[in-house]
C-alpha positions as CSV (number, residue, x, y, z in Angstrom):
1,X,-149.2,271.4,18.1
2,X,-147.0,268.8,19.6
3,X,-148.0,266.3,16.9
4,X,-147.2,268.7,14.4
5,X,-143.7,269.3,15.5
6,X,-143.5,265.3,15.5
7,X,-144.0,265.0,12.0
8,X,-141.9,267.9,10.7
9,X,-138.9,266.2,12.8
10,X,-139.8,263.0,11.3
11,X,-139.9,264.3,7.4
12,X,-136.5,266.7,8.0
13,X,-135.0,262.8,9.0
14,X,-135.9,261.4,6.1
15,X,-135.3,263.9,4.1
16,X,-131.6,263.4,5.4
17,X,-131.5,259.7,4.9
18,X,-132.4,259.8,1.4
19,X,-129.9,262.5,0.9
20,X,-126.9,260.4,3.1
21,X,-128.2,257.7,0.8
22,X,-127.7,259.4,-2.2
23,X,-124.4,260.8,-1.1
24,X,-123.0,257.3,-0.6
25,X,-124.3,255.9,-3.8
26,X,-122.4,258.8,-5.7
27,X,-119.4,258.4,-3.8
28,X,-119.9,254.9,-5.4
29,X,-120.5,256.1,-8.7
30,X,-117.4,258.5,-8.4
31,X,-115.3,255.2,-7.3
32,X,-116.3,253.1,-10.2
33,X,-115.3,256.2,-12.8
34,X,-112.3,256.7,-11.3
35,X,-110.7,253.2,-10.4
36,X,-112.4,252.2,-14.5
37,X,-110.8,255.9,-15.9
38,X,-107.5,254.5,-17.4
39,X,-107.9,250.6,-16.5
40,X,-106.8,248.4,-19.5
41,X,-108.5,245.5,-18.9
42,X,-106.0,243.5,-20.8
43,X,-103.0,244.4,-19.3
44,X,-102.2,242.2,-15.9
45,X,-102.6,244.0,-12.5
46,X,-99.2,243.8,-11.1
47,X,-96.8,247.1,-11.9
48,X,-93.2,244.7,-12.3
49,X,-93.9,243.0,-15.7
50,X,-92.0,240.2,-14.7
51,X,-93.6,239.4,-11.6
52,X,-96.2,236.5,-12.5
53,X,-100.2,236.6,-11.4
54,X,-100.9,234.3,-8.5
55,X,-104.3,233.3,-8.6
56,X,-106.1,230.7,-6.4
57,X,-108.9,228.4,-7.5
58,X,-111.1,226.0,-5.4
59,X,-114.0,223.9,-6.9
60,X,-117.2,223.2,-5.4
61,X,-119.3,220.4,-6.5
62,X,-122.9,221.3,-6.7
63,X,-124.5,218.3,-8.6
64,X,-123.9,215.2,-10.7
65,X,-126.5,214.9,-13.3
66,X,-125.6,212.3,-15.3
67,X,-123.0,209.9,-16.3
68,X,-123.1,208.0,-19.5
69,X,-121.0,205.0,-20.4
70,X,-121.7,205.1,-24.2
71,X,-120.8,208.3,-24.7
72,X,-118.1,208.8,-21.9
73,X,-119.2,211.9,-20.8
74,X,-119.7,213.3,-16.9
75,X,-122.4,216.7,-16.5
76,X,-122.4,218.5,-13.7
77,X,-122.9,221.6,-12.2
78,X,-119.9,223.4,-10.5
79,X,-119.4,226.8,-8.7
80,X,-115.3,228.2,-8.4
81,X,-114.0,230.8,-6.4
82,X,-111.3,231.9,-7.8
83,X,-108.9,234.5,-6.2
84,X,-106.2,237.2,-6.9
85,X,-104.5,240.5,-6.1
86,X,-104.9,243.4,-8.3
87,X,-102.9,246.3,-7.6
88,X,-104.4,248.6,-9.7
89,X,-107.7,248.5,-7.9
90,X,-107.4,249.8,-4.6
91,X,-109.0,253.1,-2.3
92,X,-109.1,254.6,0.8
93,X,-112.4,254.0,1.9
94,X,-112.5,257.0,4.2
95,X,-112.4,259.0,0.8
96,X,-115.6,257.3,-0.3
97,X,-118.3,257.2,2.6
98,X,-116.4,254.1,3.7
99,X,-117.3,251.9,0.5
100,X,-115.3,248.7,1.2
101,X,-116.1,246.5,-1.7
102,X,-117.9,247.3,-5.5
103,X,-119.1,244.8,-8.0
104,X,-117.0,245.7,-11.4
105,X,-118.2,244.1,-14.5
106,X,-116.2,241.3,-15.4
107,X,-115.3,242.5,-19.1
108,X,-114.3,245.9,-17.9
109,X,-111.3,244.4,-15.4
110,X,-108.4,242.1,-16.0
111,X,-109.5,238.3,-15.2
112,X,-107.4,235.5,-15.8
113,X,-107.7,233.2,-19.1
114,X,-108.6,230.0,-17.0
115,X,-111.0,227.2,-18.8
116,X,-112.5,223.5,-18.6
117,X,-109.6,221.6,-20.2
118,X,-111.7,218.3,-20.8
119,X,-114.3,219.9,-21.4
120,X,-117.0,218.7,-24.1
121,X,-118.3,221.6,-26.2
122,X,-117.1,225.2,-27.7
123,X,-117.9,227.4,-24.7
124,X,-115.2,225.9,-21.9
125,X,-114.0,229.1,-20.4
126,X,-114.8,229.8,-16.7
127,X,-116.2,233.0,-17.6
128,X,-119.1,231.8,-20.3
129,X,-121.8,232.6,-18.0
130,X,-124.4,234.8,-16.6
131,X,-124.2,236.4,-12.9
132,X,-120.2,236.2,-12.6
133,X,-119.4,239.6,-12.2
134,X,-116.1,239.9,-9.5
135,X,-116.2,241.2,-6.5
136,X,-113.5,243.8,-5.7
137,X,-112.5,245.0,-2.2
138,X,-110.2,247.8,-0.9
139,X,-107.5,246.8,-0.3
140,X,-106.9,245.1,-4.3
141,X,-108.3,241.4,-3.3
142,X,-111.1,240.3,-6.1
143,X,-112.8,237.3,-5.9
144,X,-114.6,235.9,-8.9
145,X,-117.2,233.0,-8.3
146,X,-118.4,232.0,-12.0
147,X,-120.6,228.7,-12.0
148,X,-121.9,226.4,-14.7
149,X,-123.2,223.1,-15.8
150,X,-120.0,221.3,-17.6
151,X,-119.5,218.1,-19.6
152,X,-116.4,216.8,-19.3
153,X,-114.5,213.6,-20.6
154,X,-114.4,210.7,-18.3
155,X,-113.1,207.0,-19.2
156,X,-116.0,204.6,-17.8
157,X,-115.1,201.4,-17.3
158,X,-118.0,199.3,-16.5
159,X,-116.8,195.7,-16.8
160,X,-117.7,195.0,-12.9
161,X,-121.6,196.5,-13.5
162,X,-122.9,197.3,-11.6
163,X,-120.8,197.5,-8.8
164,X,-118.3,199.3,-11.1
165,X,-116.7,202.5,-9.3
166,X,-115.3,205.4,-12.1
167,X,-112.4,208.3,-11.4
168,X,-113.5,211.6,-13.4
169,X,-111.4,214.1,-13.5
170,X,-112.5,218.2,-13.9
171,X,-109.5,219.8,-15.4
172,X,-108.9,223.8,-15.0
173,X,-106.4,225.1,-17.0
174,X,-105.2,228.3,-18.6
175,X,-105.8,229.3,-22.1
176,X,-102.4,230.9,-23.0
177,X,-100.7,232.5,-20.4
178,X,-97.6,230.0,-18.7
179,X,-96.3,229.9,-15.3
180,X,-94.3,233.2,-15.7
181,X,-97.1,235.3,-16.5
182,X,-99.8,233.6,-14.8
183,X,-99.6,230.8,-11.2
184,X,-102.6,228.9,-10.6
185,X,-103.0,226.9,-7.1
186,X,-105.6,225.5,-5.3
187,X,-107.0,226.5,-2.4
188,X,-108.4,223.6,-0.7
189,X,-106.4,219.9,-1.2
190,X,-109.8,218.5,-2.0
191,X,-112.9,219.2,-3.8
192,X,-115.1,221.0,-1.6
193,X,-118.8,219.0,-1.1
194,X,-120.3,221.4,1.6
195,X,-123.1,222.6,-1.4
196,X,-123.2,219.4,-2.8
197,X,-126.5,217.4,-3.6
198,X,-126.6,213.4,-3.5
199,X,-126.8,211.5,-6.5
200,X,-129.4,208.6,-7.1
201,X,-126.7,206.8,-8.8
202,X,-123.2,207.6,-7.7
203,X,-122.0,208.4,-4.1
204,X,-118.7,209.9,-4.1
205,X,-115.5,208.1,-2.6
206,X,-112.9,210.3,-2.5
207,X,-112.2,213.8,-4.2
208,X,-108.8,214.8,-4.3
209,X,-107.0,217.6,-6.4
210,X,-103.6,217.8,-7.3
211,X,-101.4,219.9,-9.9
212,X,-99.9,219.0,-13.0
213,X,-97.1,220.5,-15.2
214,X,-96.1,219.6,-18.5
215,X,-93.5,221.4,-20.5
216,X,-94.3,222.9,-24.5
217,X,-92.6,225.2,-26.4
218,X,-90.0,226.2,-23.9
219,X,-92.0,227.1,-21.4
220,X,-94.7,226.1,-18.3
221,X,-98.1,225.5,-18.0
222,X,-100.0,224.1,-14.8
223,X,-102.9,222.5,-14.5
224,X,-105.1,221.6,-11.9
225,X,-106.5,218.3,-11.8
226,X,-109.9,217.8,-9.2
227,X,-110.6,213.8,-9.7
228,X,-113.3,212.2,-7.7
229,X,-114.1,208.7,-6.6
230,X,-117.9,207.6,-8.1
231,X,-119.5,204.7,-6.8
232,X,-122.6,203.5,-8.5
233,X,-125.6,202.5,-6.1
234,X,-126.4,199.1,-7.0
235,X,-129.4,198.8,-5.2
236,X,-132.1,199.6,-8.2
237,X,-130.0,197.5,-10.7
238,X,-130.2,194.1,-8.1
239,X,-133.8,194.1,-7.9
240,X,-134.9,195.1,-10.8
241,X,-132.4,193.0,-13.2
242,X,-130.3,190.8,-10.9
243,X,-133.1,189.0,-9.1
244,X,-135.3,188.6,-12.0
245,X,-132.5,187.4,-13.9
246,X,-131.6,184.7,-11.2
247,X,-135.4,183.7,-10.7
248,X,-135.0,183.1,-14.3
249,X,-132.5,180.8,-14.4
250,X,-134.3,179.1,-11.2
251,X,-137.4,178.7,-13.3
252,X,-135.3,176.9,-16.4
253,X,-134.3,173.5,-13.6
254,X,-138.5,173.3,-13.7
255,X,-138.2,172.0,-17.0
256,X,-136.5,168.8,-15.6
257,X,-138.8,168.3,-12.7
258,X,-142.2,168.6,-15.0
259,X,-143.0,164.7,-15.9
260,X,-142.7,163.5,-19.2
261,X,-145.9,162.4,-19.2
262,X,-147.7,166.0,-18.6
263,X,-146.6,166.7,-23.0
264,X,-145.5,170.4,-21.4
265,X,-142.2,170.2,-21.2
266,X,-141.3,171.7,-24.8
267,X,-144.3,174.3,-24.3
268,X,-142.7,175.7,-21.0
269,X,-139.1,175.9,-22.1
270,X,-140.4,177.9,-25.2
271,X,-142.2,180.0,-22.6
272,X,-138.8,181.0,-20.4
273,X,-136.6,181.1,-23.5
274,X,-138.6,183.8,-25.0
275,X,-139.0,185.4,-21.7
276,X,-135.9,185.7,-21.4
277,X,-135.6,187.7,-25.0
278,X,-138.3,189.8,-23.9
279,X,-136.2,190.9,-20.5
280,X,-132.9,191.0,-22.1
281,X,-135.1,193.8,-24.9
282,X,-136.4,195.4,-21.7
283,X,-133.4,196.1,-20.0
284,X,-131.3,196.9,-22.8
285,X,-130.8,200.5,-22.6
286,X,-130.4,200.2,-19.1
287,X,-126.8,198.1,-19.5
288,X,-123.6,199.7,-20.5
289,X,-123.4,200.1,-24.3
290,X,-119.8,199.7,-25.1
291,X,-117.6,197.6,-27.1
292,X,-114.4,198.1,-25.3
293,X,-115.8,197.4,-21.6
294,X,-117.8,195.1,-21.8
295,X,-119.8,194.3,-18.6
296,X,-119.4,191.1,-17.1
297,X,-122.8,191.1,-16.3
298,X,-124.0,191.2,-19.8
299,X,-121.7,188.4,-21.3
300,X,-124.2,186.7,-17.8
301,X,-127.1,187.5,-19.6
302,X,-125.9,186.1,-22.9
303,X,-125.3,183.0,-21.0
304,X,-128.5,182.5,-19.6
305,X,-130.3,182.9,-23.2
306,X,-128.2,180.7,-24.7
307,X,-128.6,177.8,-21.3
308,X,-132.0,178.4,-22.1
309,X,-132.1,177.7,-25.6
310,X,-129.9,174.2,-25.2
311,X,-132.4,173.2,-22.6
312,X,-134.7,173.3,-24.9
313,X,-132.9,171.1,-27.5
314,X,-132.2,168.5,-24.5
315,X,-135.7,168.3,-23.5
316,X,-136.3,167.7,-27.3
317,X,-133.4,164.7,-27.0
318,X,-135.8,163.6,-23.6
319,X,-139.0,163.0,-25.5
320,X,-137.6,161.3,-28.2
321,X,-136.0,158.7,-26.0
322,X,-139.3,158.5,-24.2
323,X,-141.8,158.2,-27.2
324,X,-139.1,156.2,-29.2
325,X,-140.6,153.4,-31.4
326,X,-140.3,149.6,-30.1
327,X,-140.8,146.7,-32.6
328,X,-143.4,144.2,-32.6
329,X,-143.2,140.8,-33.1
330,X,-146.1,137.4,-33.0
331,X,-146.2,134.2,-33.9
332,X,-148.1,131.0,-32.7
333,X,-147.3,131.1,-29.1
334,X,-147.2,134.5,-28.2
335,X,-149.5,137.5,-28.8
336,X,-147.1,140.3,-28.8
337,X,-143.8,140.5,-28.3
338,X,-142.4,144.4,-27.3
339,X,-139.2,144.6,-28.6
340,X,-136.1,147.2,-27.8
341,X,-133.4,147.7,-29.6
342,X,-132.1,143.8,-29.8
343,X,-134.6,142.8,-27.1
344,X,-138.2,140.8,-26.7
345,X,-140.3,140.8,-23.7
346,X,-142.8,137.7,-24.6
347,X,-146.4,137.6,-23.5
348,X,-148.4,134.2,-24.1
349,X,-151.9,133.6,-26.1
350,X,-153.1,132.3,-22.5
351,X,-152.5,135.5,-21.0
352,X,-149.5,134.3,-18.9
353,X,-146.5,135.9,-19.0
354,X,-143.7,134.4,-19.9
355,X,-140.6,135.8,-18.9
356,X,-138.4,134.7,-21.6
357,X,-136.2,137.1,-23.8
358,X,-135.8,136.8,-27.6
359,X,-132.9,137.7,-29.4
360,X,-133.4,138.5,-32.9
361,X,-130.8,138.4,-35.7
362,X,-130.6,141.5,-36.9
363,X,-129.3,140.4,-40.4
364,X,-132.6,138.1,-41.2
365,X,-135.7,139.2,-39.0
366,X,-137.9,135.9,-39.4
367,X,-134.7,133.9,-37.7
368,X,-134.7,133.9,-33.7
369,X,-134.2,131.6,-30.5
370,X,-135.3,131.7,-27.4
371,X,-132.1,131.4,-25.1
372,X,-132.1,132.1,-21.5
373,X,-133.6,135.2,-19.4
374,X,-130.9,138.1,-18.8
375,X,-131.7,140.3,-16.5
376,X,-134.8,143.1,-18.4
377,X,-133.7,146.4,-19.7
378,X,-134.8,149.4,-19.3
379,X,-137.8,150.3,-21.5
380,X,-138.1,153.8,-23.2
381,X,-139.9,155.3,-20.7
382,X,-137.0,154.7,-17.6
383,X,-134.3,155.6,-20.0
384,X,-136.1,159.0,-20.7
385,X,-135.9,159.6,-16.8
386,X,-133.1,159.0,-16.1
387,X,-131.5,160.9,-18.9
388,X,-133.7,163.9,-18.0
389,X,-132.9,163.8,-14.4
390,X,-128.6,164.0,-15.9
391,X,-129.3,166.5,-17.4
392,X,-131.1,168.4,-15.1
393,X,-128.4,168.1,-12.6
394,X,-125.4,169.0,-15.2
395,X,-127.6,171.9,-15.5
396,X,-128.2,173.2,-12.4
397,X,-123.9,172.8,-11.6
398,X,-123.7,174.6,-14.3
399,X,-126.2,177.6,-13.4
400,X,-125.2,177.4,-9.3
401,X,-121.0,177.6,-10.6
402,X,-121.7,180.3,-13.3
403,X,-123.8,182.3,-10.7
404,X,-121.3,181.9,-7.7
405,X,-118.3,183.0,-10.3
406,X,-120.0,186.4,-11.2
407,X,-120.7,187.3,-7.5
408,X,-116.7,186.6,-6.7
409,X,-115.4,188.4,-9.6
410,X,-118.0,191.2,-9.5
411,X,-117.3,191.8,-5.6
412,X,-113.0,191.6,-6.7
């Protein structure tokens, strides 16, 4: 009997939930039909005409997604809260089962025109998006947090890639109303990062906001300017282009220090030169792609391929002072005589050398004495070395100045 009791108490509270419950929701119901009765969306809230709107934006940065350098173009994701007083919309809420706030549909209550200025694309007003319906409390406060992923205009300049830094700027202004009708300010003196996700490629400096006025057609318009810092990571781009680039170049000063004698020279410059081509097509959509900016770094690369393509042509100058042809001379007393340029080293029939040098007329070959021993020249062999180890040091001062010069003006 007891239990039964029990469970008739428990279904009479329910029963007087649901029905409190219901009660509140059509108090609800009544409030939105009566506060939306003869609301004109498109007439501003405030009941002196001249008085202007005040409305107060802040920006939070969720994400950056991309920026590109070709196409000048920052995307990322952004949430505002944006702010005013409507004094059109406001209850007791004592009169309705203490209701303190509703959600009223954004195209049924006055919202201000505010937009993207730098925007890329047809849809830049705050408002083109889903799940942005305002918030409207009591006392005539509503608060409208519309988000969205944006493009937006942003001059790159990547000349110091990549240890370039960029200054974007997210641009909110108003769509036709001016200052007298409608006052936008900002919350917050910077961009707010508390949702904000890292980048992979750019850590934010600084964000700052400021406002900006400009005067057309007689009259006022503000805008608010949110401009952030980017610095680009250069980690990934050092080690996977810098280092092999400068291993490159390391790997050209080998083409000096392989002998003459090995006949690979020519064989391993070709080898470097073209892998340089093949690297340079590998990391080409990697570098900046523009025509205005160009990166220091690149003009670098061009440098290299083109170092690497004269070594090439002065390792061809090496051999052919090595393998260069000497002439030949005999007669009675002598077997062979090795002769360079205007030079002859004589060895005798008896195989004893003699250590006399010839000088031939150059006019009549068959005409020459034998006058007295000079000190011997350098055959072609010793010039060849010593003209490859020149060049191997012009081109290593070369490489080491070029190198040391991007680093300091890179890091300036």
């Amino acid at each position: 009997m007891a239990s039964h009791k029990c469970c008739v108490r428990a279904l009479v509270i329910a029963v007087v939930c649901v029905l409190c419950e219901g009660a509140e929701l059509l108090k609800e119901a009544m409030l939105h039909e009566i506060l939306f009765e003869n609301y004109n969306p498109r007439v501003r809230p405030v009941a002196d005409s001249t008085t202007a709107v005040n409305v107060e934006v802040a920006m939070y940065l969720l994400r950056i997604t991309d920026l590109s350098e070709k196409n000048q173009v920052l995307t990322s994701s952004i949430w505002m809260d944006i702010r005013w007083y409507d004094e059109l919309l406001q209850w007791n809420q004592s009169d309705y089962g203490g209701v303190s706030s509703i959600l009223a549909d954004k195209d049924k209550i006055w919202t201000p025109d505010l937009l993207v200025q730098n925007e890329i694309g047809n849809k830049r007003g705050i408002g083109e998006t889903t799940l942005n319906d305002p918030i409207v409390m009591s006392s005539g406060h509503v608060t409208w947090w519309p988000g969205k992923e944006i493009k937006t205009t942003c001059k790159v300049d990547s000349t110091k890639y990549p240890f370039d830094s960029q200054f974007c700027e997210i641009e909110i202004s108003k769509w036709y109303s001016n200052d007298n009708v409608l006052n936008i300010t900002y919350t917050y003196p910077s961009v707010d990062l508390v949702h904000y996700e890292q980048s992979e490629e750019w850590e934010i400096l600084s964000a700052i906001v400021r406002k900006h006025r400009h005067f057309e057609a007689n009259q006022n318009f503000s805008r608010i300017k949110y401009g952030m810092t980017l610095q680009r990571r250069p980690l990934f781009y050092v080690l996977n282009i810098m280092v092999p680039l400068i291993i490159l170049s390391l790997l050209n000063q080998l083409c000096f220090i392989l002998p003459i004698e090995s006949g690979e020279k020519i064989g391993m410059c070709m080898s470097i030169f073209l892998t340089f081509v093949v690297f340079l097509t590998l990391i080409s959509d990697t570098l900046p792609q523009s025509s205005i900016h160009i990166p220091i770094f690149g003009m670098y690369l061009v440098f290299q391929l083109v170092i690497s393509g004269l070594i090439i042509g002065l390792e061809v100058l090496v051999l052919f002072t090595y393998h260069k042809p000497q002439k030949v001379i005999k007669d009675r007393n002598t077997q062979v005589c090795h002769c360079d340029n205007d030079r002859i080293t004589q060895v005798n029939s008896d195989d004893q050398t003699v250590n006399k040098i010839v000088r031939i007329n150059t006019l009549t070959h068959n005409d020459f004495s034998i006058g007295k021993s000079p000190e011997p020249e350098m055959n072609g062999s010793h010039k060849a070395a010593k003209l490859n180890r020149i060049l191997g040091y012009m081109v290593l001062m070369v490489n080491t100045f070029t190198l040391v010069l991007l680093f300091i003006v890179l890091h300036t």
